[in-house]
TIBALO-466864 format. One record per residue (C-alpha): residue in three letters; x, y, z. Coordinates in nm, 2 decimals. Layout:
residues N
<drenvex r="ALA" xx="X" yy="Y" zz="Z"/>
...
This chain:
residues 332
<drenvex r="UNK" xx="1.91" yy="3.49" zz="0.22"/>
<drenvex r="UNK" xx="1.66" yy="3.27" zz="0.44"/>
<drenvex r="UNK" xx="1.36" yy="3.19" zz="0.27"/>
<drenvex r="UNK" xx="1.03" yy="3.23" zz="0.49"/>
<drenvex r="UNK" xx="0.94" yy="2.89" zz="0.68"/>
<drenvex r="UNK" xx="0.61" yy="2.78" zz="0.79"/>
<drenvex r="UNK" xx="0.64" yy="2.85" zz="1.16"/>
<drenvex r="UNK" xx="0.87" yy="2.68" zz="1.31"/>
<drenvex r="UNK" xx="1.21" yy="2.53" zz="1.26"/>
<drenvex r="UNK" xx="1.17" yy="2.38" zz="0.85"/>
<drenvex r="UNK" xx="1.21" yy="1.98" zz="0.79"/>
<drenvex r="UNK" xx="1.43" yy="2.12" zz="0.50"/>
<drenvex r="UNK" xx="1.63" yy="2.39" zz="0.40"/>
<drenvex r="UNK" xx="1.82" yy="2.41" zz="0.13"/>
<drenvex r="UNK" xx="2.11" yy="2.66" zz="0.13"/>
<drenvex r="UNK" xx="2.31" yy="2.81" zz="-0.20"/>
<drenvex r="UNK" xx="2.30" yy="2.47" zz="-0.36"/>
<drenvex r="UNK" xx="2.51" yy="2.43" zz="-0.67"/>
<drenvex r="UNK" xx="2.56" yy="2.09" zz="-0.87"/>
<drenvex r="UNK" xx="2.75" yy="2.12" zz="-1.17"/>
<drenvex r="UNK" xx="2.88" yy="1.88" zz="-1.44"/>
<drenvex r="UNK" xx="3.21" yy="1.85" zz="-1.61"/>
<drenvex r="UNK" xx="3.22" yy="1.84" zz="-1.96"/>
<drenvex r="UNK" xx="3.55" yy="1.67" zz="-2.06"/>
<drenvex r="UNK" xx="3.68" yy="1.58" zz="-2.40"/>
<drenvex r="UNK" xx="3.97" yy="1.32" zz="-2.50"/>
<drenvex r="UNK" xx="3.99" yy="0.94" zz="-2.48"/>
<drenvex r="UNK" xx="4.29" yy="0.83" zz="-2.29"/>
<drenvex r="UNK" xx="4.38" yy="1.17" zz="-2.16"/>
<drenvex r="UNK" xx="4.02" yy="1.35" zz="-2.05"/>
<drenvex r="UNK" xx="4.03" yy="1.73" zz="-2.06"/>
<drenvex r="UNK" xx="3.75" yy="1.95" zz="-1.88"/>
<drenvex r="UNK" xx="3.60" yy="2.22" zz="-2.13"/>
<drenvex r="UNK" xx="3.29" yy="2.36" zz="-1.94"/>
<drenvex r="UNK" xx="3.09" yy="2.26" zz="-1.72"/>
<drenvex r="UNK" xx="2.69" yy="2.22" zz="-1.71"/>
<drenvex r="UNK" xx="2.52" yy="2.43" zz="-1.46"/>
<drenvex r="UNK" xx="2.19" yy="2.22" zz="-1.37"/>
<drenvex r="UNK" xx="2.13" yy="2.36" zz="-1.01"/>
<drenvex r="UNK" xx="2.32" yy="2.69" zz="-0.94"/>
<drenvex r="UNK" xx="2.30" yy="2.83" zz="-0.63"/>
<drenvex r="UNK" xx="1.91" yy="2.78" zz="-0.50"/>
<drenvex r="UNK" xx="1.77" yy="2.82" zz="-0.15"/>
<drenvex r="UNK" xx="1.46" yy="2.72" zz="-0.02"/>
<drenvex r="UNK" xx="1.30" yy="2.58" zz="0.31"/>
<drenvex r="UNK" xx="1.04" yy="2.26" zz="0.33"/>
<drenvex r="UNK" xx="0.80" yy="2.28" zz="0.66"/>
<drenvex r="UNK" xx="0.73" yy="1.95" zz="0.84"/>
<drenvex r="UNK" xx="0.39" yy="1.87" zz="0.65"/>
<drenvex r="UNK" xx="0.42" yy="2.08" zz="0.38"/>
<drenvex r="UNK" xx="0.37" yy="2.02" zz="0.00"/>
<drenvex r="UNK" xx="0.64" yy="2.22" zz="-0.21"/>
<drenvex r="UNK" xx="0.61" yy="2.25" zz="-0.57"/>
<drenvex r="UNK" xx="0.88" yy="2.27" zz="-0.76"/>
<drenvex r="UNK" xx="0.78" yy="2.39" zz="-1.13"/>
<drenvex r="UNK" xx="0.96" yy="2.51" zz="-1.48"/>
<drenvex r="UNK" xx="1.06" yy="2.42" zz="-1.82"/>
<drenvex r="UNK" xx="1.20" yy="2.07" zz="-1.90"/>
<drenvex r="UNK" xx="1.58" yy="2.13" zz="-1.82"/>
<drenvex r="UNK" xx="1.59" yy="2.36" zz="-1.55"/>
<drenvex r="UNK" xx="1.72" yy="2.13" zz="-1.29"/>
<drenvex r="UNK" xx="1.43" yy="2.01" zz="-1.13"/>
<drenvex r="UNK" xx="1.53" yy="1.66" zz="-1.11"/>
<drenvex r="UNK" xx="1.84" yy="1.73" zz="-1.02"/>
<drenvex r="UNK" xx="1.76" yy="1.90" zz="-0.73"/>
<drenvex r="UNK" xx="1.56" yy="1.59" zz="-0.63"/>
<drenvex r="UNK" xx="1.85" yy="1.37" zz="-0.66"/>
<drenvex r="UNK" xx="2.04" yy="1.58" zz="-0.49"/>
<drenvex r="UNK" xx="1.83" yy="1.63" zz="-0.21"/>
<drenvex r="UNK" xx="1.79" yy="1.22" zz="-0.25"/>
<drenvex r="UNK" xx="2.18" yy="1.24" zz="-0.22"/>
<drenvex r="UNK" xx="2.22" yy="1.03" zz="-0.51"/>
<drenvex r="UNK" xx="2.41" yy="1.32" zz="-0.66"/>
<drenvex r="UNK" xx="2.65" yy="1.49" zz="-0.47"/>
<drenvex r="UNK" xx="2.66" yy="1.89" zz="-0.45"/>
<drenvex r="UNK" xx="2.89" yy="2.05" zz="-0.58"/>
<drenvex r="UNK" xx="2.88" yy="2.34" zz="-0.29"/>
<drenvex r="UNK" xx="2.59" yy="2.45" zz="-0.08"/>
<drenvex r="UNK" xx="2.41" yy="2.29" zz="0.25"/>
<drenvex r="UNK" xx="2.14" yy="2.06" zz="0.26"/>
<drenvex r="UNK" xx="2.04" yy="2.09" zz="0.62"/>
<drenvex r="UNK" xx="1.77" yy="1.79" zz="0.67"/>
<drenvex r="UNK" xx="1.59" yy="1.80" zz="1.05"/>
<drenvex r="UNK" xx="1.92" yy="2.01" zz="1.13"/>
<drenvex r="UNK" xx="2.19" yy="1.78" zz="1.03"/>
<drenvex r="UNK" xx="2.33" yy="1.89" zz="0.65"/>
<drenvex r="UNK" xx="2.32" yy="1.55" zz="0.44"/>
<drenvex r="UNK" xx="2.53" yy="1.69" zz="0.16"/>
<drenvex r="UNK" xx="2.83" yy="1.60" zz="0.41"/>
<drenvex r="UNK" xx="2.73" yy="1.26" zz="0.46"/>
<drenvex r="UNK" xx="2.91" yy="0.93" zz="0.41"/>
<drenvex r="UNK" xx="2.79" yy="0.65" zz="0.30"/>
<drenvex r="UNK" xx="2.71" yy="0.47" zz="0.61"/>
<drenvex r="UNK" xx="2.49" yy="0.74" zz="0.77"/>
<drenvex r="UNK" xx="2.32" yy="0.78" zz="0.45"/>
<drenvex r="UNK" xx="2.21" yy="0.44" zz="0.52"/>
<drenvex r="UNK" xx="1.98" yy="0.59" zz="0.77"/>
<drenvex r="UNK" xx="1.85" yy="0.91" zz="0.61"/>
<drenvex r="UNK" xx="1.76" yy="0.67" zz="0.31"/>
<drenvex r="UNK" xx="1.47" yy="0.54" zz="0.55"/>
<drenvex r="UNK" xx="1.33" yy="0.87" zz="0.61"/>
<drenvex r="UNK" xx="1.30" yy="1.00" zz="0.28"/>
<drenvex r="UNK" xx="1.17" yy="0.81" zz="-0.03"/>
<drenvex r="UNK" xx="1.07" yy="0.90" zz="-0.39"/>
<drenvex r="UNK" xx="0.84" yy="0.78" zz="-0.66"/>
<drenvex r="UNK" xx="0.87" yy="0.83" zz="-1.02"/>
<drenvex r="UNK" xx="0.76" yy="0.97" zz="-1.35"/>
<drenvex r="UNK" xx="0.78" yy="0.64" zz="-1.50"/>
<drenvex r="UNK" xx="0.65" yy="0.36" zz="-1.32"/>
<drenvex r="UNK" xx="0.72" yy="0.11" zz="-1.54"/>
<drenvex r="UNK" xx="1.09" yy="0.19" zz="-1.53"/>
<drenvex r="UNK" xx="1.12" yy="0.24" zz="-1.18"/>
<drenvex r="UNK" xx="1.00" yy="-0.15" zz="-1.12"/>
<drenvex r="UNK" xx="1.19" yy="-0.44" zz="-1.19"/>
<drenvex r="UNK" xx="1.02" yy="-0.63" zz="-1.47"/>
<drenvex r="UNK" xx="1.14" yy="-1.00" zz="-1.33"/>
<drenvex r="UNK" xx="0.99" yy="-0.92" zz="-0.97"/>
<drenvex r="UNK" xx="0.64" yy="-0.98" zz="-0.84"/>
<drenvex r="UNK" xx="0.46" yy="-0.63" zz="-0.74"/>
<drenvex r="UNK" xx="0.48" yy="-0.80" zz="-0.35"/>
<drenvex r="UNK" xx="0.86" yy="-0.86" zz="-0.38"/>
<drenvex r="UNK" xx="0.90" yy="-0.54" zz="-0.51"/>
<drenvex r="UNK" xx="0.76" yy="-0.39" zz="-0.18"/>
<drenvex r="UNK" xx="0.90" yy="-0.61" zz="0.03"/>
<drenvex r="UNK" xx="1.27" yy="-0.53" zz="-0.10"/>
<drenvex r="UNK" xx="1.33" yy="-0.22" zz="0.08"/>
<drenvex r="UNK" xx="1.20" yy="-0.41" zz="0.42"/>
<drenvex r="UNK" xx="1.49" yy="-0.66" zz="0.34"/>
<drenvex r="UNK" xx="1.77" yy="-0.44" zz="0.27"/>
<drenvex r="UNK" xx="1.70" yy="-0.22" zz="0.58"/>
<drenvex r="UNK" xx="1.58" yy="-0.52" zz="0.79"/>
<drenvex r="UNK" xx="1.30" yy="-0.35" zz="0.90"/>
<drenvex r="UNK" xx="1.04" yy="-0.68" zz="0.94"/>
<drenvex r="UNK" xx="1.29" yy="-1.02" zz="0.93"/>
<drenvex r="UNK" xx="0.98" yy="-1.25" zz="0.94"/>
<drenvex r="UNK" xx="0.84" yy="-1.32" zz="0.61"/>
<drenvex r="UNK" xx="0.48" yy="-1.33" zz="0.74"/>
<drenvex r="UNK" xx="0.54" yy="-1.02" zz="0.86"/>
<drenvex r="UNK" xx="0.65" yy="-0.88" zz="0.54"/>
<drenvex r="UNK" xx="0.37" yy="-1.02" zz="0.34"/>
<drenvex r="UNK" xx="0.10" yy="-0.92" zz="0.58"/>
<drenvex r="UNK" xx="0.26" yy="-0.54" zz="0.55"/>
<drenvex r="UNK" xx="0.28" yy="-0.55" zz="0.16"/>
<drenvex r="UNK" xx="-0.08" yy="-0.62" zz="0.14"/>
<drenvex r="UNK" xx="-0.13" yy="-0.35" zz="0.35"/>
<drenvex r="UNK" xx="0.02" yy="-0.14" zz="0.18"/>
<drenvex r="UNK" xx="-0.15" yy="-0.21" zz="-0.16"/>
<drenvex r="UNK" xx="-0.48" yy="-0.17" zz="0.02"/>
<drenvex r="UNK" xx="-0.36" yy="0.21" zz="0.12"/>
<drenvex r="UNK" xx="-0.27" yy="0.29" zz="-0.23"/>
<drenvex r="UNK" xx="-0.60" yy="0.16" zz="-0.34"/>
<drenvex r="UNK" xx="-0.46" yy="-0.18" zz="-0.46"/>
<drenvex r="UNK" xx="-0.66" yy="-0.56" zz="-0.41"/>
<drenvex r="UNK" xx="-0.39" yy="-0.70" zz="-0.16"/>
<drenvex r="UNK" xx="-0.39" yy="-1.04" zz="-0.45"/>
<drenvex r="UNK" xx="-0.16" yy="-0.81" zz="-0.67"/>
<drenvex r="UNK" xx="0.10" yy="-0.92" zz="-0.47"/>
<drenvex r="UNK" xx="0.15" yy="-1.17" zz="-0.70"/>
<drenvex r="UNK" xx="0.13" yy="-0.97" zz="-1.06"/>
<drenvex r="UNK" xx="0.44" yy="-0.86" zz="-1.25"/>
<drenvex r="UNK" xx="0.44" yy="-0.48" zz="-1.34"/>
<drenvex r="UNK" xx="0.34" yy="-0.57" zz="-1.72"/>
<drenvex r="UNK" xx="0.01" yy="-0.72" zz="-1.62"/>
<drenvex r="UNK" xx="-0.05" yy="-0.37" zz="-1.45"/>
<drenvex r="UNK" xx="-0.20" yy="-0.04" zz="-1.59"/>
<drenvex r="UNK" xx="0.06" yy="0.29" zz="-1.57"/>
<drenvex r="UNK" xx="-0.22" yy="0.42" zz="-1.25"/>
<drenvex r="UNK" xx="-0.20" yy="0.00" zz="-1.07"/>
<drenvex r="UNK" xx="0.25" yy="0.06" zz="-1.14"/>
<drenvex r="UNK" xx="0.24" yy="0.40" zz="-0.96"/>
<drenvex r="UNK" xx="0.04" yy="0.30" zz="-0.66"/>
<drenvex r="UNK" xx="0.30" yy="0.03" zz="-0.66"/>
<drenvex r="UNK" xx="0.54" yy="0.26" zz="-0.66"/>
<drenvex r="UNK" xx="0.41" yy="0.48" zz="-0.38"/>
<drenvex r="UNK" xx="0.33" yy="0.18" zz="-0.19"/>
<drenvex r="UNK" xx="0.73" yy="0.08" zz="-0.28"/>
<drenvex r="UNK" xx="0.85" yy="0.39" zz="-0.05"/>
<drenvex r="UNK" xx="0.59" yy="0.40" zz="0.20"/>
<drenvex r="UNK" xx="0.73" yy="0.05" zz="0.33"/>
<drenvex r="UNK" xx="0.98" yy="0.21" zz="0.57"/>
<drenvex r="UNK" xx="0.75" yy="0.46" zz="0.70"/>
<drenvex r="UNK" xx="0.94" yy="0.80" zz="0.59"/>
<drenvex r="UNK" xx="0.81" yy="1.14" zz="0.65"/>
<drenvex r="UNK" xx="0.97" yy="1.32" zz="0.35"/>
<drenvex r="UNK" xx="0.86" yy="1.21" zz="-0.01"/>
<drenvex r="UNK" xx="1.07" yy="1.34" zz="-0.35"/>
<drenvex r="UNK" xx="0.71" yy="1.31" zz="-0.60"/>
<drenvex r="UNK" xx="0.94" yy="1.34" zz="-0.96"/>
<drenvex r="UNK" xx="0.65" yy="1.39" zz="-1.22"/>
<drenvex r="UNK" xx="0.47" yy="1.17" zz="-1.07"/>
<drenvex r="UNK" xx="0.14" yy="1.21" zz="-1.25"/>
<drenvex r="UNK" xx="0.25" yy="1.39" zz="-1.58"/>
<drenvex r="UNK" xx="0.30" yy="1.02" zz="-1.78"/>
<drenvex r="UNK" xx="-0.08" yy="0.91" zz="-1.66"/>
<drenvex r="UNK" xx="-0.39" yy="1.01" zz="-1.80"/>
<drenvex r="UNK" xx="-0.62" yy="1.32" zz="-1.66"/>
<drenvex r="UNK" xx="-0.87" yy="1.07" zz="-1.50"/>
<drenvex r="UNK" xx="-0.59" yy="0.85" zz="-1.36"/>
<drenvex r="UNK" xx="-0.37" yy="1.17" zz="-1.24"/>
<drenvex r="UNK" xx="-0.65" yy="1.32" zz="-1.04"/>
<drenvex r="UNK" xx="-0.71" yy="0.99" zz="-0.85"/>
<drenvex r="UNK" xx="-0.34" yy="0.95" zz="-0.80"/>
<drenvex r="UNK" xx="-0.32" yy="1.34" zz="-0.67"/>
<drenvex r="UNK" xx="-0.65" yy="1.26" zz="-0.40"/>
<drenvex r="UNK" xx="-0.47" yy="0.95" zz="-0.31"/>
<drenvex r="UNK" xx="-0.11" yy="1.18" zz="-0.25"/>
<drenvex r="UNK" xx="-0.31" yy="1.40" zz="-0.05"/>
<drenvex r="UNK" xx="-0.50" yy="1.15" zz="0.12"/>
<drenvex r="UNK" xx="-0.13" yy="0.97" zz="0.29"/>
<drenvex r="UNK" xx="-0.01" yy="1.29" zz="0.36"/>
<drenvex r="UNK" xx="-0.25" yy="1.34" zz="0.60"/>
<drenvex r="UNK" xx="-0.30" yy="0.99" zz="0.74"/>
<drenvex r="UNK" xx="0.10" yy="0.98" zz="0.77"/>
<drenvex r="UNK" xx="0.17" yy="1.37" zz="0.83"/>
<drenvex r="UNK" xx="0.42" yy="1.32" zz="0.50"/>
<drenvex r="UNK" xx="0.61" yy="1.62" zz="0.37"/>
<drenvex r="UNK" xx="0.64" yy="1.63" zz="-0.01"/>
<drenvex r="UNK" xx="0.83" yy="1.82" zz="-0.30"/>
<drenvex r="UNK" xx="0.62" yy="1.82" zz="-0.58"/>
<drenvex r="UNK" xx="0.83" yy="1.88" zz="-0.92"/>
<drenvex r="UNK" xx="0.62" yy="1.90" zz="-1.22"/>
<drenvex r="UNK" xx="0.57" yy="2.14" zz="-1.51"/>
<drenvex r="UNK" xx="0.18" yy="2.08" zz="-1.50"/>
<drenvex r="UNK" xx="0.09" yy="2.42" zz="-1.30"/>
<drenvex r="UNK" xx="-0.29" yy="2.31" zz="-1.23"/>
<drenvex r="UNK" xx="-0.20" yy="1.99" zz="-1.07"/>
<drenvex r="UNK" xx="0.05" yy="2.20" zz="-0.88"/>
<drenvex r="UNK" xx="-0.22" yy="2.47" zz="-0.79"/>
<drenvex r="UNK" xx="-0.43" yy="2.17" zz="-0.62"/>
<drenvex r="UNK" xx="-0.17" yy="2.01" zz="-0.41"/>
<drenvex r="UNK" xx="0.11" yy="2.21" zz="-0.30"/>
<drenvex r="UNK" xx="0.10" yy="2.49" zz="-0.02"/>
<drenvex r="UNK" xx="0.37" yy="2.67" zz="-0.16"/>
<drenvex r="UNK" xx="0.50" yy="2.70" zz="-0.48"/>
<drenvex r="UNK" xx="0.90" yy="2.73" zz="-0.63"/>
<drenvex r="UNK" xx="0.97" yy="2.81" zz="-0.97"/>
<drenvex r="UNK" xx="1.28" yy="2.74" zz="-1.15"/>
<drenvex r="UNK" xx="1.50" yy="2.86" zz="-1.48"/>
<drenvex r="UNK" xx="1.79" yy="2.72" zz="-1.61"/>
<drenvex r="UNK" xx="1.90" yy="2.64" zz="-1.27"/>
<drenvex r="UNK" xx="1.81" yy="2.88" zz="-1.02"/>
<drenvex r="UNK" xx="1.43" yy="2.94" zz="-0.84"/>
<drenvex r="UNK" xx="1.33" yy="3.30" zz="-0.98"/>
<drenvex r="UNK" xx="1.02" yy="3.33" zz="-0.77"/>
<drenvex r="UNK" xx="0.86" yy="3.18" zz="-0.45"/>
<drenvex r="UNK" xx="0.53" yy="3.23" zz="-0.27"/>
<drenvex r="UNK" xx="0.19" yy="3.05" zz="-0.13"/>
<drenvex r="UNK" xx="0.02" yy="2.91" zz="-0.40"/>
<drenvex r="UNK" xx="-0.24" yy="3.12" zz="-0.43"/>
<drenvex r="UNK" xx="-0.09" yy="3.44" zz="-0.46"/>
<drenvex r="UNK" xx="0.15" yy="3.30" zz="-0.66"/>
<drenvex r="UNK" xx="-0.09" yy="3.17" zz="-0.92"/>
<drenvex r="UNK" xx="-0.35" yy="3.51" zz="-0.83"/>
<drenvex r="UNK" xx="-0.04" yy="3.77" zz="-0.84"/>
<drenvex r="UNK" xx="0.23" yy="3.62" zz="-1.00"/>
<drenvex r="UNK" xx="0.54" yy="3.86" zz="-1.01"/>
<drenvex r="UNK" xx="0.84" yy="3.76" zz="-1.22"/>
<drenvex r="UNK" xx="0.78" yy="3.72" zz="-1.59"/>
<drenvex r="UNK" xx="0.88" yy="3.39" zz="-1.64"/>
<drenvex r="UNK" xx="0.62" yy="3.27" zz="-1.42"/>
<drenvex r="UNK" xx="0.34" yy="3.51" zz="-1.58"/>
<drenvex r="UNK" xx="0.42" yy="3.30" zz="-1.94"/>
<drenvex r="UNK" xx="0.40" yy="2.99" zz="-1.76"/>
<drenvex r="UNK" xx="0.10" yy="3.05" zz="-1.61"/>
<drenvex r="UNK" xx="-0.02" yy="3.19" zz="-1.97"/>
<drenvex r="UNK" xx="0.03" yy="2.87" zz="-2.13"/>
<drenvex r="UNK" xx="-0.21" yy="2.70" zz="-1.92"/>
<drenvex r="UNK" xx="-0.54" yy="2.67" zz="-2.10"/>
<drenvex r="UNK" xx="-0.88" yy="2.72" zz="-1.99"/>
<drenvex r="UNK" xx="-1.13" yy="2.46" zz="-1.96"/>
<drenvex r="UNK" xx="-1.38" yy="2.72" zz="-2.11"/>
<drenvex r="UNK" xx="-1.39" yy="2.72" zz="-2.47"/>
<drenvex r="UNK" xx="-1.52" yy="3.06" zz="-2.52"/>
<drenvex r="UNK" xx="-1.27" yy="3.21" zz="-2.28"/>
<drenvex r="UNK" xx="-1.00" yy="3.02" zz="-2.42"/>
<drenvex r="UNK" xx="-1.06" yy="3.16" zz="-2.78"/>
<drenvex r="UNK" xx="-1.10" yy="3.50" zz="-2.65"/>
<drenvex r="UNK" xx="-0.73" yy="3.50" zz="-2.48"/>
<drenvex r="UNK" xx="-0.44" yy="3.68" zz="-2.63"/>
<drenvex r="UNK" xx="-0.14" yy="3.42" zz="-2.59"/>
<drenvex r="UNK" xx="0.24" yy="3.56" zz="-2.61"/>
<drenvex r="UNK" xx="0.43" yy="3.28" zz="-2.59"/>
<drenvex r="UNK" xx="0.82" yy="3.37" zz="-2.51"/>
<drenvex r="UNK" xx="1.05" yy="3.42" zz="-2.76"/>
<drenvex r="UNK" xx="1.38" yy="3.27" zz="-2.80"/>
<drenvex r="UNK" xx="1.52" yy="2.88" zz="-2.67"/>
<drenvex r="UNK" xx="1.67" yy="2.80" zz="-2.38"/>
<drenvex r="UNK" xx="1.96" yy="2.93" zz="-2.33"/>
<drenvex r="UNK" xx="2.26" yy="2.65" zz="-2.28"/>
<drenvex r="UNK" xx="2.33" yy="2.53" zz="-1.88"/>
<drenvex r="UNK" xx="2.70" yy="2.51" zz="-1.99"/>
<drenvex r="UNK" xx="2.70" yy="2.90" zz="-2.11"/>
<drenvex r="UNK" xx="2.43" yy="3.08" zz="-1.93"/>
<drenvex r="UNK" xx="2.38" yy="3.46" zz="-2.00"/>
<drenvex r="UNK" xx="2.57" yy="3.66" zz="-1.75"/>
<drenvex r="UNK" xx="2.37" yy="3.84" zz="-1.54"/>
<drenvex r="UNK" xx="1.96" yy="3.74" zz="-1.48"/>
<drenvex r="UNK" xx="1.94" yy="3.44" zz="-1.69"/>
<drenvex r="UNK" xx="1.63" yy="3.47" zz="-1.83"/>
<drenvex r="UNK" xx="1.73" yy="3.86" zz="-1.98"/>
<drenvex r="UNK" xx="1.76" yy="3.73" zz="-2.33"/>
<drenvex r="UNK" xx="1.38" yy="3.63" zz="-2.32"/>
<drenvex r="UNK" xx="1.23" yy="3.84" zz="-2.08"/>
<drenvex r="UNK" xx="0.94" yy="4.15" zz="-2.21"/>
<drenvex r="UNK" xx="1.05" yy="4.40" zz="-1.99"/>
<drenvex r="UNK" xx="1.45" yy="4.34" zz="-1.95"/>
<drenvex r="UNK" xx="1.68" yy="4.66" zz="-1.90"/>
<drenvex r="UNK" xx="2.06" yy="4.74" zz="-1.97"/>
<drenvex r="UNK" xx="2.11" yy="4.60" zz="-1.64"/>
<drenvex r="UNK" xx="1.92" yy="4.30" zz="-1.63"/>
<drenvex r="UNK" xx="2.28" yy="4.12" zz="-1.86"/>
<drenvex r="UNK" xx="2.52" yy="4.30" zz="-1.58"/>
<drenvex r="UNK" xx="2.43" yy="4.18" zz="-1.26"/>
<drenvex r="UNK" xx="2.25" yy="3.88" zz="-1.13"/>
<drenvex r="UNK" xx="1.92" yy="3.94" zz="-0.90"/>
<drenvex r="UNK" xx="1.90" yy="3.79" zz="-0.57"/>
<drenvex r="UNK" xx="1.62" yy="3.64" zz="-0.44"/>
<drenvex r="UNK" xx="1.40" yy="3.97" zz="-0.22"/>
<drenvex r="UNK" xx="1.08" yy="3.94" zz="-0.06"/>
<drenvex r="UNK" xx="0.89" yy="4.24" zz="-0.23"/>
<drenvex r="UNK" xx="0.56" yy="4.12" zz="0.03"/>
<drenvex r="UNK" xx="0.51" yy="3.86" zz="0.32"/>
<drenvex r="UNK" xx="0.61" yy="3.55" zz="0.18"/>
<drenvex r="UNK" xx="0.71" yy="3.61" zz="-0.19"/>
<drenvex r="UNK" xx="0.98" yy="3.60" zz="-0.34"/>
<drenvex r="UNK" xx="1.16" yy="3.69" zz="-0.67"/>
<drenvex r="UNK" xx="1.45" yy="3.73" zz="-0.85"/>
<drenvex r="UNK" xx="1.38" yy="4.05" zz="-1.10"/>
<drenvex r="UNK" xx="1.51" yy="4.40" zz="-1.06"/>
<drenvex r="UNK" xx="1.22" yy="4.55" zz="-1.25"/>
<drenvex r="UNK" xx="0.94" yy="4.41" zz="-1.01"/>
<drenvex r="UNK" xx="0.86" yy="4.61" zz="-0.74"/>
C-alpha cells in the first residue's frame, strides 16, 4: 500500500514501520515475556513543504514514530526512505549527516535545554559539533539572528532558560534546530504545554519559517484545532497503527473511521449555547495494552459499530475517495 503523495516524488515515506519493545524479566539471567507494540506496521508519505499531522490518544506511538524517524530509535522492521535513501539502514557515521537536515523541537522546553548553558551557547552548540561556522564571531552574529527570527531580542543570548518564560524557552528551542538550516522539522507537542495565547503565536511563528525556509514538518499533537490550522494533511493513530488519513479538511468535514469521529467529538465549541446543546458519547472502555493488543482491528473492543469480523481480521489501510484513507471494514 502507497499512500497518496503531494505530486511529486515525497521528502518522506514511511513504509510498514514496526518498532517494538522487549519486555524481559530476571536479574542476572533476563528472559523476554512480550513485547510492547508502540509503532506496528504504519505507512505514510511527507511532501517536500508539507505539514503532516500526526494526532491520537496519549500512547499510541506518536512519539515514537518521531524518534524513529529522528533515528534515535531503531526499527524494528519497515523502511524509512528519506529523499530516496532509507535511514533505518544507516550507521552511525552517515547519520552524522542526515542529523543536519532534520531537527526537532519539544514539548517541554524547559527539559530540552541545558539549565547550566546561556540561551546563545545553547544555539551555538549544534554549529560546534557539526562545524558548520568555526569562527566565534560568526557564531554569535548567527545566534542573534536566529533569536530575532523566532521573535527573540538578540541580548537573550546571554539569559539562562530559568530567567525565560515556557513561549521565550520554545523559540529557543526552534531557534536551537534552525541553526543548521534543515528542511525537515519533527514538532513533538510542541505547543500543548504553553498557554492558548502563547500557542497561537508560537503556531503563526511555525507557519511563518516554513515558508521563509520552505521547511517540511510532522506535526504530532493530540490538540485537533491546532492541528486543523497548520497541517495540510492529517494522520491519525491507535495503539500503534494510523487508522485514517486524508486533507485536513475533509478529514475534519467528513471524517470516516470511528475513532476519529470521537476524537473530533471531544473537541468543544467555543459557542456556549452550541456546546450545551451537543450530545457527547464519549468511548467506552481503556486502552487496550501495546503488549496484548486485540487481534484483529484494534480498536473493535471500543468501536459503536464493530461486527463478528472486525476481532478476526485486521483492516488494511484503502482509499474509499481521492486522498482518504482508512482502516475499517464497515466504512464504505
Amino acid at each position: 500500500m502507497t499512500v497518496a503523495e503531494i505530486g511529486g516524488h515525497p521528502l518522506l515515506e514511511v513504509r510498514g514501520l514496526q518498532m517494538h519493545f522487549p519486555v524481559t524479566e530476571g536479574i542476572i539471567v533476563h528472559r523476554k515475556i512480550g513485547e510492547v507494540k508502540a509503532v506496528d506496521g504504519v505507512d505514510f508519505t511527507i511532501g517536500g513543504g508539507e505539514t503532516l499531522g500526526l494526532v491520537g490518544e496519549s500512547g499510541c506511538g506518536k512519539t515514537t514514530m518521531g524518534r524513529c524517524i529522528l533515528r534515535l530509535e531503531k526499527p524494528s522492521a519497515g523502511e524509512i526512505i528519506y529523499d530516496g535513501v532509507d535511514i533505518a539502514k544507516l550507521g552511525r557515521k552517515q547519520l552524522v549527516a542526515l542529523r543536519r537536515r532534520i531537527q526537532a523541537f519539544f514539548q517541554d522546553p524547559y527539559g530540552s535545554l541545558n539549565p547550566r548553558m546561556k540561551v546563545g551557547d545553547i544555539i551555538a552548540e549544534p554549529m560546534k559539533v557539526h562545524a558548520v561556522e568555526h569562527d566565534a564571531r560568526r557564531r554569535a552574529t548567527r545566534v542573534r539572528e536566529l533569536l530575532s527570527i523566532c521573535g527573540l531580542n538578540p541580548n537573550f543570548a546571554d539569559r539562562y532558560p530559568h530567567e525565560m518564560s515556557g513561549g521565550q524557552r520554545q523559540r529557543v528551542g526552534i531557534a536551537r534546530a534552525l541553526a543548521l538550516d534543515p528542511e525537515f522539522i519533527i514538532c513533538d507537542e510542541a505547543v500543548s504545554a504553553l498557554d492558548v495565547s502563547i500557542q497561537a503565536q508560537i503556531i503563526n511563528l511555525l507557519e511563518d519559517l516554513r515558508e521563509r525556509f520552505e521547511l517540511t514538518y510532522l506535526f504530532i499533537a493530540h490538540d485537533l484545532s491546532v492541528v486543523r490550522h497548520l497541517c495540510q494533511r492529517v494522520a491519525v493513530m491507535y495503539l500503534g497503527r494510523v487508522v485514517e488519513f486524508a486533507d485536513c479538511d475533509d478529514l475534519f468535514e467528513h471524517a470516516l473511521h470511528p475513532y476519529t469521529r470521537v476524537l473530533l467529538d471531544a473537541v468543544p465549541v467555543p459557542d456556549p449555547r452550541i456546546e450545551a446543546s451537543r450530545s457527547f458519547r464519549p468511548v467506552k472502555g481503556e486502552v487496550p495494552s501495546p503488549i496484548n493488543p486485540p487481534s484483529g482491528c484494534v480498536f473493535h473492543p471500543r468501536c459503536p459499530i464493530a461486527v463478528a469480523g472486525c476481532g478476526r481480521t485486521r483492516p488494511e489501510l484503502r482509499e474509499v475517495r481521492p486522498g482518504h484513507w482508512v482502516a475499517c471494514s464497515e466504512v464504505n
